[in-house]
Backbone as ProteinMPNN parsed JSONL, in Angstrom:
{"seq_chain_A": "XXXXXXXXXXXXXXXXXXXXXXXXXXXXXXXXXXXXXXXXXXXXXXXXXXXXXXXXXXXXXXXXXXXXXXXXXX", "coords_chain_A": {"N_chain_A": [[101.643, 86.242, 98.359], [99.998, 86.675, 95.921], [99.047, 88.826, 96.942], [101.017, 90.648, 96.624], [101.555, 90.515, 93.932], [99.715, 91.88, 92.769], [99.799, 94.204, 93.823], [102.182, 94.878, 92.831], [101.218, 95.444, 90.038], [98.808, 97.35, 90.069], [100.695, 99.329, 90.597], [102.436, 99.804, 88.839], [100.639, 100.627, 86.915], [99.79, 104.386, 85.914], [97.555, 105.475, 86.584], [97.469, 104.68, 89.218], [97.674, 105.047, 92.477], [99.222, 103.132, 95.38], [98.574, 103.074, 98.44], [98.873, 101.602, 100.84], [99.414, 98.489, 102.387], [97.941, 95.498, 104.397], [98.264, 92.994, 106.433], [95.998, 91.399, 107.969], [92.628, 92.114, 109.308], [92.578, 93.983, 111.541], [94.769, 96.115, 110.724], [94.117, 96.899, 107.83], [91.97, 98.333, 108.911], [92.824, 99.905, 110.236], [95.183, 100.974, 108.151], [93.297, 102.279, 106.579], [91.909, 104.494, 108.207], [94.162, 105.894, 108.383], [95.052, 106.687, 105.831], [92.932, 107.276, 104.358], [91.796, 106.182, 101.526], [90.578, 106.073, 98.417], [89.603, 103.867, 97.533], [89.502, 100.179, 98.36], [91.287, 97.404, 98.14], [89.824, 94.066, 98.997], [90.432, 91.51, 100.849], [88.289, 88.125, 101.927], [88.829, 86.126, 103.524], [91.055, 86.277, 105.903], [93.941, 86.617, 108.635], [92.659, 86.783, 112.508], [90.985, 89.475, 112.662], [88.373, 89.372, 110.082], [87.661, 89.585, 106.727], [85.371, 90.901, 105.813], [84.029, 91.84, 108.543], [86.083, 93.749, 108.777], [85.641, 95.097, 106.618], [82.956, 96.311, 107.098], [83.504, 98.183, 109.223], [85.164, 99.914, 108.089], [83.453, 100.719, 106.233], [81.389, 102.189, 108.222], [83.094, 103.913, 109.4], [84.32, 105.435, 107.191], [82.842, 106.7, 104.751], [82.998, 107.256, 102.23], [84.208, 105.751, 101.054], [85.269, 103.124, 98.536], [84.389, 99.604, 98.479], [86.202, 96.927, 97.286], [86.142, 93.692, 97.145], [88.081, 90.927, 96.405], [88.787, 87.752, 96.343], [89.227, 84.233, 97.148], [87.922, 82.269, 98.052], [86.23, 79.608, 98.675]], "CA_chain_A": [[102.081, 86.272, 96.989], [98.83, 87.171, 95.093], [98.823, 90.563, 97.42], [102.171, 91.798, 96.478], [101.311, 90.866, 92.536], [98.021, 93.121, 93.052], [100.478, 95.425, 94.264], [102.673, 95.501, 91.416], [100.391, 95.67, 88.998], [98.998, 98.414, 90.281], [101.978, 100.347, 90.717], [102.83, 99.438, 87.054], [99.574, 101.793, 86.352], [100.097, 105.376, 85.944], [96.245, 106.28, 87.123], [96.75, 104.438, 90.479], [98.822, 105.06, 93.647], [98.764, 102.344, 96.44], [98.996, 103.789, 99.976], [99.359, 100.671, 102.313], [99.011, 97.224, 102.533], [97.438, 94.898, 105.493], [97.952, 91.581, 106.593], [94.814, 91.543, 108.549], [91.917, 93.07, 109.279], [93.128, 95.106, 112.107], [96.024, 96.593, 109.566], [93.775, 97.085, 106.817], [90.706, 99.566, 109.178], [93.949, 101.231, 110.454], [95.553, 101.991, 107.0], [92.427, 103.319, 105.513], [92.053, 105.684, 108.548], [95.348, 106.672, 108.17], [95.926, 106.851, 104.683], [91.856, 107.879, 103.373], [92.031, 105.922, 99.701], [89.028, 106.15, 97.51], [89.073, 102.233, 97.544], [90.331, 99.208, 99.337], [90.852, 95.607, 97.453], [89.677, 93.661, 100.288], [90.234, 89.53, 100.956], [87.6, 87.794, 103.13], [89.635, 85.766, 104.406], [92.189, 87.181, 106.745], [93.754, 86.594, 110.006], [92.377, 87.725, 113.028], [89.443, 90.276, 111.875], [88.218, 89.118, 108.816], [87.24, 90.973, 105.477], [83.869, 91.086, 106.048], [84.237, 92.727, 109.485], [86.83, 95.372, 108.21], [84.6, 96.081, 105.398], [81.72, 96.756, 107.514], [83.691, 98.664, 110.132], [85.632, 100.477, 107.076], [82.585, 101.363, 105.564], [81.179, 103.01, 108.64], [84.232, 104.614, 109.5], [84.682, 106.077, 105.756], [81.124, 106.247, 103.647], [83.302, 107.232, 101.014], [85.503, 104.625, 99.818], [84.42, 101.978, 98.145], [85.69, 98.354, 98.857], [86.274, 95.903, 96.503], [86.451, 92.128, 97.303], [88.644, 89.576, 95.788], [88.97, 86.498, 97.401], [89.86, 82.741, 96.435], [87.281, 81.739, 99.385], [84.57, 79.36, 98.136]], "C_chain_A": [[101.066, 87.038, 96.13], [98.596, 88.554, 95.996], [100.097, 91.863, 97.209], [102.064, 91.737, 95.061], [100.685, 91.738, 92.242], [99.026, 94.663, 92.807], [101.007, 95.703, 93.159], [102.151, 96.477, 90.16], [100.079, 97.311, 88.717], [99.585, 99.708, 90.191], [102.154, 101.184, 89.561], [101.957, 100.939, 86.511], [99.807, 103.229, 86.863], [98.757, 105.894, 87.066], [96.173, 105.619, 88.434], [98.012, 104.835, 91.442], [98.017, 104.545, 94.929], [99.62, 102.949, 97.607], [99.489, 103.091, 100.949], [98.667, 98.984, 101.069], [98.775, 96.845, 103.427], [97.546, 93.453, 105.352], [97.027, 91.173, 107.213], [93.699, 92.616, 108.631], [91.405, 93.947, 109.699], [93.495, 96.321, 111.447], [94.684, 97.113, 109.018], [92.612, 98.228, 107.592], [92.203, 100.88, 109.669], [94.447, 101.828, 109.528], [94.414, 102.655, 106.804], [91.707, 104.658, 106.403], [93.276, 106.567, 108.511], [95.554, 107.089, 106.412], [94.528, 107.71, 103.419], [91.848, 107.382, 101.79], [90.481, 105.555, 99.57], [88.812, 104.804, 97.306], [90.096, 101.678, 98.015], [89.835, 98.269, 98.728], [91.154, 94.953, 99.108], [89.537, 91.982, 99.91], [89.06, 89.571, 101.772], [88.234, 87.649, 104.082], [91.258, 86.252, 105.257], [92.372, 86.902, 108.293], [93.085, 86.976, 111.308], [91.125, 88.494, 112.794], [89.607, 89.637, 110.733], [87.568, 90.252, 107.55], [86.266, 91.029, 105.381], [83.915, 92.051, 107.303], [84.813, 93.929, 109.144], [86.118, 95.952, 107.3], [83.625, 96.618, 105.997], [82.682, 97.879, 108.752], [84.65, 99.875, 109.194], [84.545, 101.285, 106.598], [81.832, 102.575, 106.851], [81.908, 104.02, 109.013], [84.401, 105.926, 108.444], [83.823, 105.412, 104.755], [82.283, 106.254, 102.626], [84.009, 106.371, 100.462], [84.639, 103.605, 100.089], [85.559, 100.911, 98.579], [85.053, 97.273, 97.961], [86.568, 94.415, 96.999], [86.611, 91.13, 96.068], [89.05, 89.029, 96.679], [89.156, 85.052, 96.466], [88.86, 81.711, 97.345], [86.002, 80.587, 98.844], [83.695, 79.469, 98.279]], "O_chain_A": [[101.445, 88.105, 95.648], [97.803, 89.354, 95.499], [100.193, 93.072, 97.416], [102.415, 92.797, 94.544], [101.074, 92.505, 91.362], [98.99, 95.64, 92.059], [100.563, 96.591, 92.431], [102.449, 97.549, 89.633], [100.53, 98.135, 87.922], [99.134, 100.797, 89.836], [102.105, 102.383, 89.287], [102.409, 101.937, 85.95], [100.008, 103.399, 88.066], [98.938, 106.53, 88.105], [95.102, 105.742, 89.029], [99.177, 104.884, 91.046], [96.97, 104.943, 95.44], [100.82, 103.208, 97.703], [100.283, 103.508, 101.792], [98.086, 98.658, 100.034], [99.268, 97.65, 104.218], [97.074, 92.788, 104.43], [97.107, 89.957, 107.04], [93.791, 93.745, 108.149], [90.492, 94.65, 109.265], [92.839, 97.362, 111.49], [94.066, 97.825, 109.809], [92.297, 99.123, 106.808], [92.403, 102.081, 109.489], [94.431, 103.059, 109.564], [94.563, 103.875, 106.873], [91.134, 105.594, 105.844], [93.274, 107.794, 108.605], [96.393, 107.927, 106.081], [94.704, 108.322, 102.365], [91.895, 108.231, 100.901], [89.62, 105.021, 100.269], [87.705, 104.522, 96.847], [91.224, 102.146, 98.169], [88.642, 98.008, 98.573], [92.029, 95.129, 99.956], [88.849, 91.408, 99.065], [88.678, 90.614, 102.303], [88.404, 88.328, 105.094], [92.362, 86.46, 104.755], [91.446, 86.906, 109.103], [92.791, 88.14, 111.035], [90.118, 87.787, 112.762], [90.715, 89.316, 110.302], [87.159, 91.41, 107.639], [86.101, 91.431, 104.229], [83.818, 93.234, 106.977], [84.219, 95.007, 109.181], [85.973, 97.168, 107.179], [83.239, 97.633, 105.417], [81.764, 98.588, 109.165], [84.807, 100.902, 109.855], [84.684, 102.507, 106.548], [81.716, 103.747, 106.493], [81.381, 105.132, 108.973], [84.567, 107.098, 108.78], [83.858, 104.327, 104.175], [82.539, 105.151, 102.142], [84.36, 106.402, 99.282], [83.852, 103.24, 100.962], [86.754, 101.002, 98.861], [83.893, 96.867, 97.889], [87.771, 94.307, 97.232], [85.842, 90.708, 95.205], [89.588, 89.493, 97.684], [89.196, 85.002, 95.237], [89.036, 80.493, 97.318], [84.856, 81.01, 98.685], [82.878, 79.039, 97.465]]}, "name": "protein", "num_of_chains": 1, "seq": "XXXXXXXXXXXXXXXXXXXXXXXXXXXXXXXXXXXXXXXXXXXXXXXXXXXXXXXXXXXXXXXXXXXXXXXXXX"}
């Protein structure tokens, strides 16, 4: 729910265009080699790989994009 609002939102905004979405954190190192976006809103928590892992395996992958974390995680 809170990843397809994100999405909207987004959308909504003229200055952004969203390339993919990921339900894990498989998904999410595969879109951003496939798709190259100048940033990735990243959960921690996530099935499978987690958002810590993809971020670090994201980041070496692709110096350039930045990754943002929102999470709900305490």
């Amino acid at each position: 729910m809170v990843r397809g609002g994100l999405r909207a939102l987004l959308e909504s905004l003229d200055a952004y265009d969203v390339v993919g979405e990921a339900i894990d954190g498989e998904q999410a190192v595969r879109a951003v080699a496939e798709h190259e976006p100048d940033v990735v809103l990243m959960d921690i928590r996530m099935p499978g790989l987690d958002g810590l892992e993809a971020t670090a395996r994201i980041r070496d992958a692709n110096p350039g994009t930045a990754v943002l974390v929102l999470t709900m995680l305490d």
